[in-house]
C-alpha positions as CSV (number, residue, x, y, z in Angstrom):
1,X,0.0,0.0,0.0
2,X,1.4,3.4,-0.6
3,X,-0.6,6.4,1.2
4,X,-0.6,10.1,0.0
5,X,-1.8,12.5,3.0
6,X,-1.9,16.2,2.5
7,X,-1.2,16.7,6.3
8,X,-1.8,20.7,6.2
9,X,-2.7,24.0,3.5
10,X,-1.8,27.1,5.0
11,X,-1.1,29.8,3.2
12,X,0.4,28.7,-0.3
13,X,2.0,26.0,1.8
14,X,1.5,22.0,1.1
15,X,2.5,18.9,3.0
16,X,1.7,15.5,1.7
17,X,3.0,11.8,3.4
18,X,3.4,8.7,1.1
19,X,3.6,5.6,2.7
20,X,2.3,2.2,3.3
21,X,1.9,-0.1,5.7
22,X,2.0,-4.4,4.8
23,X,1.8,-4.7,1.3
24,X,-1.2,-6.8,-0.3
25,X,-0.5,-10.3,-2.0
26,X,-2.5,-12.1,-4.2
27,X,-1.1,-15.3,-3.0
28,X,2.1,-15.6,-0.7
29,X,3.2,-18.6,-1.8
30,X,3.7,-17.2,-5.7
31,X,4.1,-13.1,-5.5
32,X,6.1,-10.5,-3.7
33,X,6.0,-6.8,-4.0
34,X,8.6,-4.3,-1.7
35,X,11.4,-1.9,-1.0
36,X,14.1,-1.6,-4.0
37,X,16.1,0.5,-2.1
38,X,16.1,4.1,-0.3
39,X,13.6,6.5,-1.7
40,X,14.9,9.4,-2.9
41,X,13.6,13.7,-3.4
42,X,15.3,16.3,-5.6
43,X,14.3,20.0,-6.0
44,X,11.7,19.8,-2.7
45,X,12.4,23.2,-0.4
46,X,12.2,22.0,2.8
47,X,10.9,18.5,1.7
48,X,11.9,15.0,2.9
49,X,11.9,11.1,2.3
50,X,12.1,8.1,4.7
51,X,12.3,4.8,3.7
52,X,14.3,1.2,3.8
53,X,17.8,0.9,1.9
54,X,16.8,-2.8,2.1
55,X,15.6,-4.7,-1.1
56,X,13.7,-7.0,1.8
57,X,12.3,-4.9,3.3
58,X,8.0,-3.8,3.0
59,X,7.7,-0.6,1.1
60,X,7.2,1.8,3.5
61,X,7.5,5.4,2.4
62,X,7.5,8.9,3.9
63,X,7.5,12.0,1.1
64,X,7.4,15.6,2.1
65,X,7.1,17.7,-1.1
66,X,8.0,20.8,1.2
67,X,7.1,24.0,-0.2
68,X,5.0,23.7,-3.6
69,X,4.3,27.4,-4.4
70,X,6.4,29.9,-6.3
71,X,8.3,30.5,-3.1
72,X,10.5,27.4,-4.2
73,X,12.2,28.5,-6.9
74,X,12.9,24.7,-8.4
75,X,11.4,24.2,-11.9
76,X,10.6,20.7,-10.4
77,X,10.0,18.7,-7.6
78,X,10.7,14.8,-8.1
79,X,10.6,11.6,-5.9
80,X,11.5,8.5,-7.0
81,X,10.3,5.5,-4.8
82,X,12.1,1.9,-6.3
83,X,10.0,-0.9,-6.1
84,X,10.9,-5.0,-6.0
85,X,8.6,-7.4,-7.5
86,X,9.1,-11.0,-7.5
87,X,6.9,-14.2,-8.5
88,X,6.7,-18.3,-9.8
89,X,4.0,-17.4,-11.7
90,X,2.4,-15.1,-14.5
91,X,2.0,-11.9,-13.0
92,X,0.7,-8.2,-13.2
93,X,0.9,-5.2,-10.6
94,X,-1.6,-2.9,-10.7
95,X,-2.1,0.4,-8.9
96,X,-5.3,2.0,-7.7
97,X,-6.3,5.5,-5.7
98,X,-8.6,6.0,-2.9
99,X,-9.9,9.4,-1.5
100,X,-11.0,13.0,-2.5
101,X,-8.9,16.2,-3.4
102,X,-10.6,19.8,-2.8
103,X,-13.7,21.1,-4.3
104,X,-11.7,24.3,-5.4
105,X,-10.5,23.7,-8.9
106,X,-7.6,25.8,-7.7
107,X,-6.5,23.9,-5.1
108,X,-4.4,21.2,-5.4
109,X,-5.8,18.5,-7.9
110,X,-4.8,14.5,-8.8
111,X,-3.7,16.1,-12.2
112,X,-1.3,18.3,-10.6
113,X,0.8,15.4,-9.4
114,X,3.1,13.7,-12.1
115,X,2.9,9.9,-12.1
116,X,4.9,7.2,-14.2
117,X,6.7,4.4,-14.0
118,X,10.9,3.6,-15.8
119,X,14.0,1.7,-15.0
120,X,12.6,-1.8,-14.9
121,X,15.2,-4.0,-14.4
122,X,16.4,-7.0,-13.2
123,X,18.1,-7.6,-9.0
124,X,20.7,-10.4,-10.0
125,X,21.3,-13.7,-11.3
126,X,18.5,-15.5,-9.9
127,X,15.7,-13.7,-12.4
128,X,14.4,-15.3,-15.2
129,X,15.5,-14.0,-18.9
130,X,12.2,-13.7,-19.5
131,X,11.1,-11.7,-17.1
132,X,12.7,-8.8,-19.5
133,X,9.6,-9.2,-22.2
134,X,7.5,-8.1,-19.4
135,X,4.7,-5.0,-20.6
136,X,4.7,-2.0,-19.2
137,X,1.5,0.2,-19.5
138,X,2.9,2.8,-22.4
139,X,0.1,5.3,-21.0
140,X,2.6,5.1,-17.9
141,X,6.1,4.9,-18.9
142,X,7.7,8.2,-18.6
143,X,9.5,10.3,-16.3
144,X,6.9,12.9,-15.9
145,X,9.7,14.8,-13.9
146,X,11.3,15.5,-17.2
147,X,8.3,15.5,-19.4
148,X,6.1,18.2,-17.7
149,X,5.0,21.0,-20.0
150,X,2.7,24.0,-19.2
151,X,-1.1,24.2,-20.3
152,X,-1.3,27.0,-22.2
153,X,-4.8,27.9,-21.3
154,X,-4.8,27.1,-17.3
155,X,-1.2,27.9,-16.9
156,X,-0.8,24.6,-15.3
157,X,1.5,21.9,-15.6
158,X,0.5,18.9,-17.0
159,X,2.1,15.5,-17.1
160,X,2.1,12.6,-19.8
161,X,0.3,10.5,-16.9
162,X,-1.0,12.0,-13.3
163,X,-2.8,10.4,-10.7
164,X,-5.6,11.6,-12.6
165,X,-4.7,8.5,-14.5
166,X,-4.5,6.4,-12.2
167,X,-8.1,4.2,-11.4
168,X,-10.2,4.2,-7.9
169,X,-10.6,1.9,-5.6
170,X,-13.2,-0.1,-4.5
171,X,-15.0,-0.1,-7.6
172,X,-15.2,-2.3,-10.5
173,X,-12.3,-2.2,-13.0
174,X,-11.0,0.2,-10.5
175,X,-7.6,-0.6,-10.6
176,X,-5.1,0.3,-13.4
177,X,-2.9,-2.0,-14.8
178,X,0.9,-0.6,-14.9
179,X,2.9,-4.1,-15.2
180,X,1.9,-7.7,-16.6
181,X,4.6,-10.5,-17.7
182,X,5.7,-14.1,-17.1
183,X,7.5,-15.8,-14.0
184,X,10.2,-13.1,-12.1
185,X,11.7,-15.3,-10.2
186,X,14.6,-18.7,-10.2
187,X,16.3,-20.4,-7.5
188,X,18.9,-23.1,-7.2
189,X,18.1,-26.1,-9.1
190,X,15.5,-24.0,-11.6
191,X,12.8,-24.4,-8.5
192,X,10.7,-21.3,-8.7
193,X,11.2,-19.0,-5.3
194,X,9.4,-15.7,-5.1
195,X,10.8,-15.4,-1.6
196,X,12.2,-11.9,-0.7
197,X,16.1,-12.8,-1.7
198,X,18.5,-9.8,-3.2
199,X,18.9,-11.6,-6.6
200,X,15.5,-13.1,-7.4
201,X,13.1,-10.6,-9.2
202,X,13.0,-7.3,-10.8
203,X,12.5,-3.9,-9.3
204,X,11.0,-0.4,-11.5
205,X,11.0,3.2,-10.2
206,X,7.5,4.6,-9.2
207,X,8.0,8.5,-10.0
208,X,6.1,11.4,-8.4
209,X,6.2,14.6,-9.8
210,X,5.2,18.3,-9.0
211,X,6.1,21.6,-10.7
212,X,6.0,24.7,-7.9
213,X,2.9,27.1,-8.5
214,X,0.5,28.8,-7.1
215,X,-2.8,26.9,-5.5
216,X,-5.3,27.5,-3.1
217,X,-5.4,26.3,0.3
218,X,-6.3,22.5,1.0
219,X,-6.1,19.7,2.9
220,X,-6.9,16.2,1.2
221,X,-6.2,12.4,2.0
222,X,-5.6,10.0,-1.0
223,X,-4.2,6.2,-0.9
224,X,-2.8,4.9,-3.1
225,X,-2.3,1.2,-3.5
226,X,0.0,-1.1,-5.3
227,X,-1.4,-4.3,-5.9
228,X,0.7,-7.6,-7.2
229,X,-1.3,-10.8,-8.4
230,X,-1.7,-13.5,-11.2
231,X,-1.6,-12.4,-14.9
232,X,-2.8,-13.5,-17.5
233,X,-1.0,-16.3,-19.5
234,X,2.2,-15.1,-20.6
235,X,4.8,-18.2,-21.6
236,X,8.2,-17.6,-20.5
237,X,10.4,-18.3,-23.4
């Protein structure tokens, strides 16, 4: 699970908190989802990030954006939060988004928030060559950190993919899909282990993404969730 919490608006001033708490399997015995390593922020004024170095480790995630208006004279404020899959079977991760942003159009807004996925690659030795033809969602696959351009008639940024993209929970088809392929993960003697081990699966970059500007006042709690569970049939060959 990965929670967004805008803790406080006040003035021109934003706070928001991404973390989780256990993550969600489909089936323990065949998937595994966590930490890739130490979450990271650039260009936040004030802003932090918490999280385990450990690739076995839960993903559990603290983000501060810090100061999000004008007064943080960035052109971009980017946090990159690596993520560890692993699995003996077919697979897919998908992502979904709880909770409600402010009725003001110019407060803050899920479109306002850059959100993509890159660098999927492999942790070692012990992950399948197949894993590699796994499909990333296209509508996802950016850096929106580097891709953000302004709206000409709001004067907003806008990303390739937000988490206005991304679907709600608790409804059908709620969920959007950002990942699907065949098995992750090897172990001695070609047994399949999806078992958190530092070689045995593949890990991608969630990116977050906000460009400083001006917004009105708001306070807002969102959740998102990351989801790993069986795919579809996908051979490994």
């Amino acid at each position: 699970m990965f929670k967004v919490r805008a803790l406080l608006g006040v003035g021109l001033v934003f706070a928001f908190i991404f973390g989780s708490g256990h993550l969600i399997h489909a089936d323990p015995r065949k998937h595994d989802i966590g930490s890739a390593g130490p979450p990271t922020i650039t260009g936040s004024l004030g802003g932090s990030v918490t999280g385990s170095a450990s690739v076995l480790s839960d993903l559990v995630v603290t983000v501060n954006f810090g100061e999000m208006t004008p007064i943080n004279t960035n052109d971009i404020i980017k946090v990159v939060v690596p993520i560890s899959i692993r699995s003996t079977n077919e697979y897919e991760v998908t992502v979904s988004i709880a909770g409600t942003v402010g009725a003001d159009p110019n407060a803050v807004q899920l479109s306002d928030i850059g959100f993509g996925i890159q660098n999927f690659r492999s942790l070692g030795g012990n992950t399948t060559p197949c894993s590699a033809n796994s499909v990333i969602n296209p509508s996802f696959y950016n850096d929106p950190a580097t891709s953000v351009t302004i709206n000409p008639a709001t004067g907003r940024a806008q990303y390739p993919s937000s988490l206005a993209n991304v679907g709600g929970s608790g409804v059908p088809g709620g969920s959007t899909l950002l990942i699907n392929g065949p098995v992750l993960s090897i172990f001695q003697g070609g047994v399949g282990n999806w078992r958190r081990q530092t070689d045995n699966g593949r890990t991608f970059d969630a990116v977050l993404a906000v460009k400083p500007q001006f917004f009105t006042p708001s306070t807002f709690t969102l959740t998102l969730t990351f989801r790993m569970s069986a795919g579809p049939n996908f051979p490994c060959v």
